[in-house]
C-alpha positions in Angstrom: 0.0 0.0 0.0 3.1 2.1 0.6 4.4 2.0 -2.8 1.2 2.4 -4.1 0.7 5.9 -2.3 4.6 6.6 -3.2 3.7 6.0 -7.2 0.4 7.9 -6.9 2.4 11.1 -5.5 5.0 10.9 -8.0 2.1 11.1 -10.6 0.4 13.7 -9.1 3.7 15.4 -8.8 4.3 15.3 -12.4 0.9 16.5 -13.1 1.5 19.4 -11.5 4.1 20.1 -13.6 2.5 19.7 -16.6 0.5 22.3 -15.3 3.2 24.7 -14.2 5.0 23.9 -17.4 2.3 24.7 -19.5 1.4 28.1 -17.8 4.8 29.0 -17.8 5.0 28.8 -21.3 1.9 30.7 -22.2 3.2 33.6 -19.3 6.6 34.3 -20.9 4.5 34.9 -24.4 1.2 37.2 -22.4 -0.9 34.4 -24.3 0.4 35.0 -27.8 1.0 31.4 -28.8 1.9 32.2 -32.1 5.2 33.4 -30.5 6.3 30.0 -28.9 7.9 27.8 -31.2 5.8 24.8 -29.9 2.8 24.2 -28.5 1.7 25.5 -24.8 1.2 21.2 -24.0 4.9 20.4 -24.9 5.8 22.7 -23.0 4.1 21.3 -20.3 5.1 17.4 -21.0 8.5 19.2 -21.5 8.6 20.1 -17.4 6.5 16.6 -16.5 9.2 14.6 -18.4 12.2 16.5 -16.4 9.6 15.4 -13.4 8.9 12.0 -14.0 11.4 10.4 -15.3 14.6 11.2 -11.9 11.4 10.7 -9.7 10.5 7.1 -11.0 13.9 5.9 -12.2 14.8 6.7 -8.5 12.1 4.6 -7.0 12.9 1.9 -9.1 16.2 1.4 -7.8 15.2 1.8 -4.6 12.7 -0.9 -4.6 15.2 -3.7 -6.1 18.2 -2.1 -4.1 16.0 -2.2 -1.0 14.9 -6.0 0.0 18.5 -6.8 -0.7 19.8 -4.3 1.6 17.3 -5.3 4.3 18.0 -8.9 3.5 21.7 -7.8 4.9 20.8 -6.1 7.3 18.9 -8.6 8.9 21.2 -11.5 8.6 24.0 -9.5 10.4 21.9 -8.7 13.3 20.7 -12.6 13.6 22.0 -14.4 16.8 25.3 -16.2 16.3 23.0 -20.0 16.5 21.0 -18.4 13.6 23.5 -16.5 11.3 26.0 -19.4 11.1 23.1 -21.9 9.6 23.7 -23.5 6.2 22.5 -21.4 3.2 19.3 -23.6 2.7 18.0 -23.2 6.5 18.9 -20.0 6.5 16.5 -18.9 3.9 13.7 -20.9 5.5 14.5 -18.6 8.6 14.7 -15.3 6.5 11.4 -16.4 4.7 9.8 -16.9 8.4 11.4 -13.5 9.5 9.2 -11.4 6.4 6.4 -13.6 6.9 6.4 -12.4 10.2 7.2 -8.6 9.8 4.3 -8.7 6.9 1.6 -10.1 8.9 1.4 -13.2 7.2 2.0 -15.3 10.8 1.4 -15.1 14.3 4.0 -13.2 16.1 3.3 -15.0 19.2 3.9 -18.1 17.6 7.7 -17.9 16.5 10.5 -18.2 18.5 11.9 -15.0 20.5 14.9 -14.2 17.9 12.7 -14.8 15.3 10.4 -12.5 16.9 13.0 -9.7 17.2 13.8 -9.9 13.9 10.7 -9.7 12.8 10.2 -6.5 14.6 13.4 -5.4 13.3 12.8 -6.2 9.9 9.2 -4.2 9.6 11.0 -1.1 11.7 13.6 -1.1 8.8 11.1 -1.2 5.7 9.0 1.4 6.7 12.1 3.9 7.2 13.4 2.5 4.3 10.0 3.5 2.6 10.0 6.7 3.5 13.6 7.7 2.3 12.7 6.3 -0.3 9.5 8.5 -1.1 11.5 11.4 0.3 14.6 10.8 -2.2 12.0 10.5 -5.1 10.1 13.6 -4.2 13.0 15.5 -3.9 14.3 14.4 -7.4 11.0 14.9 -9.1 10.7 18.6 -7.5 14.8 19.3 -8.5 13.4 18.1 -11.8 10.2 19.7 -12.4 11.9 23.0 -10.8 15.1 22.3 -13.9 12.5 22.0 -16.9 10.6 25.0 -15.4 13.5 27.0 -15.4 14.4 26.3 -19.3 10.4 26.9 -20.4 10.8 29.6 -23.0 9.5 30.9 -26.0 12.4 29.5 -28.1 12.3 26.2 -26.5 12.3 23.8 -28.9 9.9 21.8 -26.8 8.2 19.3 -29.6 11.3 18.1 -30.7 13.2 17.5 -27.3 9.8 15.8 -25.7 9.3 13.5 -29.3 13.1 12.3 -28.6 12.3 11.5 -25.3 9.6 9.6 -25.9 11.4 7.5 -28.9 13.7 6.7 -26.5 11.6 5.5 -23.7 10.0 3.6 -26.5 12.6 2.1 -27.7 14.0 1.0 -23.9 10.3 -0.4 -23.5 10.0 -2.3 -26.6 13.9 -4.0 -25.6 12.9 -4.8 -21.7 10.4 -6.8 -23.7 12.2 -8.4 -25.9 14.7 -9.0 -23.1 11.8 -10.3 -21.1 11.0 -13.0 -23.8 14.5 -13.9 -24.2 14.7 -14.6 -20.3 11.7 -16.9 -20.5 12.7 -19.0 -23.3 16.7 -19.4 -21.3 14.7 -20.1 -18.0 12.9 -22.6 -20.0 15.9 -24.0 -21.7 18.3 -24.3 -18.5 16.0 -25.6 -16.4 14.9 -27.9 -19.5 18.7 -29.2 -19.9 19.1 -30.1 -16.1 16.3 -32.3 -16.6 17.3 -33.7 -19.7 20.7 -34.3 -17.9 18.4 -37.0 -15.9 16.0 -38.4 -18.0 16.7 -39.1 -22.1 15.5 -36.8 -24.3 14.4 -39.9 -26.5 12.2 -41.3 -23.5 10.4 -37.9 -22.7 9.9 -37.0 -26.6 9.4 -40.6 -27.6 7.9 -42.7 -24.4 4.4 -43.9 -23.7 4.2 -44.0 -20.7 3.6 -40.7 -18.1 4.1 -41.0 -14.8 6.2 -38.6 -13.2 6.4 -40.1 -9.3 9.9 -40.6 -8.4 10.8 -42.8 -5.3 12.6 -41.4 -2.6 13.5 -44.3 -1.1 14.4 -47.4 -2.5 11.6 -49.6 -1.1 8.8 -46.9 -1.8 6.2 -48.3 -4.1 3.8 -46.8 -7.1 6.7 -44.6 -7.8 8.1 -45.4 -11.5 9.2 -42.5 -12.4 8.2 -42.6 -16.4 8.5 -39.5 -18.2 7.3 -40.4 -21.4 4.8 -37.4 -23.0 3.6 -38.9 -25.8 -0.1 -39.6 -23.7 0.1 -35.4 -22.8 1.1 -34.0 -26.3 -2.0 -36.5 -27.7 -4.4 -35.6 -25.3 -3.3 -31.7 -25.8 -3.7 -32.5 -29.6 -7.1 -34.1 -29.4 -8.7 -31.7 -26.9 -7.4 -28.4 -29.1 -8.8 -30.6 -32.2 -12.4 -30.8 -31.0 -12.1 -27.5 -29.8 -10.9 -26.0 -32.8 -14.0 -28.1 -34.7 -16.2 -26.2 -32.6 -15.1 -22.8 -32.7 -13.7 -22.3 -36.1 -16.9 -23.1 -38.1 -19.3 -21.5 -35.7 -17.1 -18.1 -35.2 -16.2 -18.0 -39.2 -19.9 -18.1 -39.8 -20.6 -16.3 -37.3 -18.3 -13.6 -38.5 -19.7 -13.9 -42.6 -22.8 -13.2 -41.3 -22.5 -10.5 -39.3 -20.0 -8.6 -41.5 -22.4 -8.8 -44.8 -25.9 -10.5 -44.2 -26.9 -9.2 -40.7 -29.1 -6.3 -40.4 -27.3 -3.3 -38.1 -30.3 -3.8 -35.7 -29.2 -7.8 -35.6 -25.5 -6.9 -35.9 -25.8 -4.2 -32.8 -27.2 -7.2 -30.5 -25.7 -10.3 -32.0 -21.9 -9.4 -31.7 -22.3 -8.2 -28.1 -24.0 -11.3 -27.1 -21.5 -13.1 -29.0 -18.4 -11.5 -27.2 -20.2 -11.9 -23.4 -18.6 -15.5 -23.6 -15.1 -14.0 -23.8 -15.7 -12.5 -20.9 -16.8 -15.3 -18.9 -14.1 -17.2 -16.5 -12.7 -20.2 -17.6 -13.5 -21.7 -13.9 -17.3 -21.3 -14.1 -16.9 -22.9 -17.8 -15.4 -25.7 -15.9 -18.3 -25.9 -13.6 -20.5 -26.0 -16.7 -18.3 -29.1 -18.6 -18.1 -31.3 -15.3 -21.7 -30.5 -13.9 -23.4 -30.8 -17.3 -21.9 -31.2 -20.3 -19.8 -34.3 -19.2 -22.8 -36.3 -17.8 -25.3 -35.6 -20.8 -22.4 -37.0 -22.9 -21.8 -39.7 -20.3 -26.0 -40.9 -20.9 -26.3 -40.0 -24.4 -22.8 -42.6 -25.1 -24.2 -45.4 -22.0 -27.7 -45.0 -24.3 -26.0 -45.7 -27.3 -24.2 -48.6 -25.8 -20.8 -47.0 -25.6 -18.4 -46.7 -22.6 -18.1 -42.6 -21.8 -15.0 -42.0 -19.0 -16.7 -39.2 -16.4 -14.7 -36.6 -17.6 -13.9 -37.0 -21.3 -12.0 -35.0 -24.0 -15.2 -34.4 -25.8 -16.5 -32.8 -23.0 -13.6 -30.6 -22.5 -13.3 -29.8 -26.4 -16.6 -28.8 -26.9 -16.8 -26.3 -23.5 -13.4 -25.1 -24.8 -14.2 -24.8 -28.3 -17.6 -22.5 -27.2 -15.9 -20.6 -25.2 -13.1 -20.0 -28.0 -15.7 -18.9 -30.4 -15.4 -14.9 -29.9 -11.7 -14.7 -30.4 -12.6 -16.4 -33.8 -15.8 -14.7 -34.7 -14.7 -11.2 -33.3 -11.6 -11.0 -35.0 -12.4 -12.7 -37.8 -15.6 -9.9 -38.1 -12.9 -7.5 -37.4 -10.6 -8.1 -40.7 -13.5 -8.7 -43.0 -15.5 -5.9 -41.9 -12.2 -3.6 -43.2 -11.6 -5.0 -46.5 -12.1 -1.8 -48.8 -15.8 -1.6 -50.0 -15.1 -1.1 -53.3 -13.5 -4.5 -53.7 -17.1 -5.8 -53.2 -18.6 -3.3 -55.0 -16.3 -4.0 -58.1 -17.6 -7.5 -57.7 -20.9 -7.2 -57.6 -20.5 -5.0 -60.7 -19.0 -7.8 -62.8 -22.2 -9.9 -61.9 -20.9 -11.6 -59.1 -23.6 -12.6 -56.2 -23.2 -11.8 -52.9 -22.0 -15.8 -51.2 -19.5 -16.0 -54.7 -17.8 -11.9 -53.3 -17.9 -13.6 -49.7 -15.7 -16.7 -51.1 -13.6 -15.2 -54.1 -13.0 -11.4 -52.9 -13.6 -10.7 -49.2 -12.0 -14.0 -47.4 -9.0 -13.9 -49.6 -8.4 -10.3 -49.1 -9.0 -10.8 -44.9 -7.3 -14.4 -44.9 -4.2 -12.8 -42.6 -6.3 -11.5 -40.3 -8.6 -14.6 -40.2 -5.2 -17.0 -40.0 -4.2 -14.6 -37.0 -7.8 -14.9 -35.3 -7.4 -18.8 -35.8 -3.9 -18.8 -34.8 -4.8 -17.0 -31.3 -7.7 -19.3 -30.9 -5.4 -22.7 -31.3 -2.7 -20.7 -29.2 -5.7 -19.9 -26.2 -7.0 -23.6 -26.3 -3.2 -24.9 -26.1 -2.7 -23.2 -23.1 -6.3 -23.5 -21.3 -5.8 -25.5 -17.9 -8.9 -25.3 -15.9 -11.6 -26.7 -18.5 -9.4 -29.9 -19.1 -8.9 -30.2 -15.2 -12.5 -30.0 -14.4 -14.1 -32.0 -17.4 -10.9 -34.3 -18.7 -9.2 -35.2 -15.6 -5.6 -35.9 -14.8 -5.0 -39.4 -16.5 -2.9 -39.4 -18.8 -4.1 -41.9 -21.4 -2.7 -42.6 -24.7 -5.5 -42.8 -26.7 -7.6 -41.1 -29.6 -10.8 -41.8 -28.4 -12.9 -38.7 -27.7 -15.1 -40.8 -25.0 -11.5 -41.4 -22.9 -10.2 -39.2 -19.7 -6.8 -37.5 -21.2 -4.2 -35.2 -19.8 -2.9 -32.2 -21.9 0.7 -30.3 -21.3 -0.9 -27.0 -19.3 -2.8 -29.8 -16.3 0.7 -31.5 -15.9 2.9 -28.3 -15.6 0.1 -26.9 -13.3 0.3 -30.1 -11.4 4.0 -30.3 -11.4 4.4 -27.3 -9.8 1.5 -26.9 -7.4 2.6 -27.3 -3.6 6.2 -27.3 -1.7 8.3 -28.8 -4.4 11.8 -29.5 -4.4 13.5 -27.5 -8.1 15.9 -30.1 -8.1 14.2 -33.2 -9.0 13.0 -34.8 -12.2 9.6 -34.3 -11.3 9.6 -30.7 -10.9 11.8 -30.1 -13.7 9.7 -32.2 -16.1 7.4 -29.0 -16.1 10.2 -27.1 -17.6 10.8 -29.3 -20.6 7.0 -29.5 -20.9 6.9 -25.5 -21.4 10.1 -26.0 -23.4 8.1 -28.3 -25.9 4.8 -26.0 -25.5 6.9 -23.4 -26.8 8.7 -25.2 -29.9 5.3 -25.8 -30.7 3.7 -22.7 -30.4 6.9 -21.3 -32.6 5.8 -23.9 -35.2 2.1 -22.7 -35.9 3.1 -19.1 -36.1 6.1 -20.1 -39.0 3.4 -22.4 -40.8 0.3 -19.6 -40.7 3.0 -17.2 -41.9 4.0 -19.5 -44.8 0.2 -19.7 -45.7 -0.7 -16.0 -45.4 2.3 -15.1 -47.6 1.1 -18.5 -50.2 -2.5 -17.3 -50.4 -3.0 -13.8 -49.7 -3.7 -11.4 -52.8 -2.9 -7.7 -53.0 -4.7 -5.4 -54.3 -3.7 -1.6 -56.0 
């Protein structure tokens, strides 16, 4: 809540000098505009920039500078039976200590050094807090008070304030592309350490998925089989039947309300339509185990066929419906801005309406269509709850719709649910899980590139 009121200051801060900045500039003219060589507002983001940007950059620092200096603070005031633990129990007594100080325990509860410590500890963030909202303040006003000082008509305000911006830009768009990059090397080291354990042929390659590994030697019901083959079918049959759902329905969806609806129908269909985006994937989860699954389950047992409680179908279809706006939104999107006179050039040459849907308007909108698809198979991939509610955590290899299955997303949620220890083939399974989910996803955006560039026309 602290930092929270900190970052609102420093906003309101530069606000004001927006303000100040702006006045400032219209003052050294009497109000004459025309004599300032920019406008009265750049002026004024001029001054807010000189405020933000020490203010913020110096909170920043201080909050990742700050836990660490705490951190050492804290350890050097342990008692000597604490301080000299070993590096593991150590942290389990540090992570006790903030627990403590943040309210997250009972004070009463813990041990008397831990106690102190505690105490300690919350004493030392809150000053630490405040000198750090004092130091920001005090760098946003020396700020705000050095761009108030340069305001003047001359000031070539625009240009200054649209170099700033280019470069905070470009610093944003390379923290995420840096951010990606540490994703994808988290994913690959942790990913190596397991392969280091188990063969890459067995994970890739094996049947079998059963990631219980014994801790001692007589434990039982602990093979240890890492084979994914069951997870990447069950993740390939579950998007399948989702994607049979979703891509008809929202396509048609879209075709209809882009040329044949009526505004009136269009103005109520589309909103309706996009509700179900807006749903949470937990209460469609409730919906696929508390109904969907058991009318499947009697309408297979009436047919004489054996239905598993939780099936892929069940989880494919409550997936694929809830997929359906991403499709049929987009999709409405892209073919609602192909040029009109593309159609109307159609329908000129004699064309009917269904022959400029399929010869003019899709091929001119298949990118954005591809992408809408593309996001669909990409949101069904990583969907976790539906499967978990309505499919279940076996991992079965099979094809058949009517069977409990297993995707990638239930096991790495699984995996990693609870106190786990990082450093054993179970827990780094989920790594090379992610590693694979990735590869994959990487795939499907080379191949729908390869097909928007083999079938998209251009038009003058």
């Amino acid at each position: 809540m602290a930092i929270l009121s900190i970052a609102v200051a420093l906003l309101l801060l530069t606000a004001l000098a927006f303000h100040a900045g702006r006045r400032r500039a219209l003052a050294t003219v009497g109000g004459e505009r025309r004599a300032l060589h920019s406008l009265p507002g750049y002026h004024g983001f001029y001054v807010a920039l000189w405020c933000a940007i020490p203010g913020f950059l110096l909170f920043a620092v201080g909050l990742v500078l700050l836990p660490h200096l705490l951190q050492v603070l804290t350890i050097a005031n342990l008692p000597p039976e604490l301080a000299g633990l070993s590096a593991d129990k150590l942290g389990l007594v540090l992570n006790d200590i903030q627990n403590l100080a943040h309210g997250d325990a009972a004070l009463g509860a813990a041990d008397p050094a831990t106690a102190a410590a505690a105490e300690r500890l919350g004493g030392w963030e809150r000053t630490g807090l405040l000198g750090l909202a004092l130091g920001a303040g005090v760098a946003a006003l020396a700020g705000m008070w050095q761009g108030h000082k340069q305001v003047a008509p001359e000031l070539r305000a625009r240009n200054r304030v649209e170099r700033t911006v280019s470069a905070l830009l470009i610093i944003l768009s390379t923290i995420s592309v840096l951010t990606t990059v540490g994703i994808v090397m988290s994913l690959l080291l942790e990913s190596l350490r397991f392969f280091g354990r188990i063969s890459i042929v067995e994970f890739l390659f094996g049947l079998q998925w059963s990631p219980q590994m014994a801790i001692r030697a007589d434990q039982v019901g602990s093979s240890g089989a890492f084979g994914a083959v069951p997870l990447f079918l069950g993740t390939l049959l579950i998007t399948g039947i989702a994607m049979l759902v979703a891509v008809p329905t929202g396509l048609m969806s879209a075709v209809y309300m882009a040329d044949y609806a009526s505004p009136r129908v269009r103005a109520v269909a589309k909103p309706m339509l996009e509700v179900l985006a807006g749903i949470p994937t937990v209460v469609y989860g409730f919906f696929a185990a508390l109904t969907v699954a058991p009318a499947i389950r009697a309408a297979g047992e009436a047919l004489g066929l054996e239905v598993a409680a939780g099936s892929a179908l069940a989880a494919g279809v409550v997936m694929g419906t809830m997929i359906i706006p991403f499709v049929s939104s987009l999709s409405d999107d892209v073919i609602h801005a192909v040029p009109q006179a593309l159609r109307d050039g159609s329908y000129a040459l004699g064309a009917t309406k269904s022959e400029t849907m399929r010869q003019v308007v899709i091929p001119a909108a298949l990118p954005g269509i591809v992408g809408a698809v593309l996001l669909a198979v990409s949101r069904a991939i990583g969907e976790t709850m539906i499967v978990v509610m309505a499919a279940g955590l076996t991992a079965n290899l099979t094809v058949n719709p009517l069977a409990a299955v297993s995707t990638v997303t239930v096991q790495i949620a699984t995996l990693l649910v609870g106190d786990q220890e990082f450093d054993s083939p179970k827990t780094l399974s989920a790594f090379a899980l992610g590693l694979v989910l990735f590869c994959v996803t990487l795939a499907l955006n080379v191949v729908a590139l390869g097909i928007v560039r083999r079938y998209r026309e251009k038009y003058d």
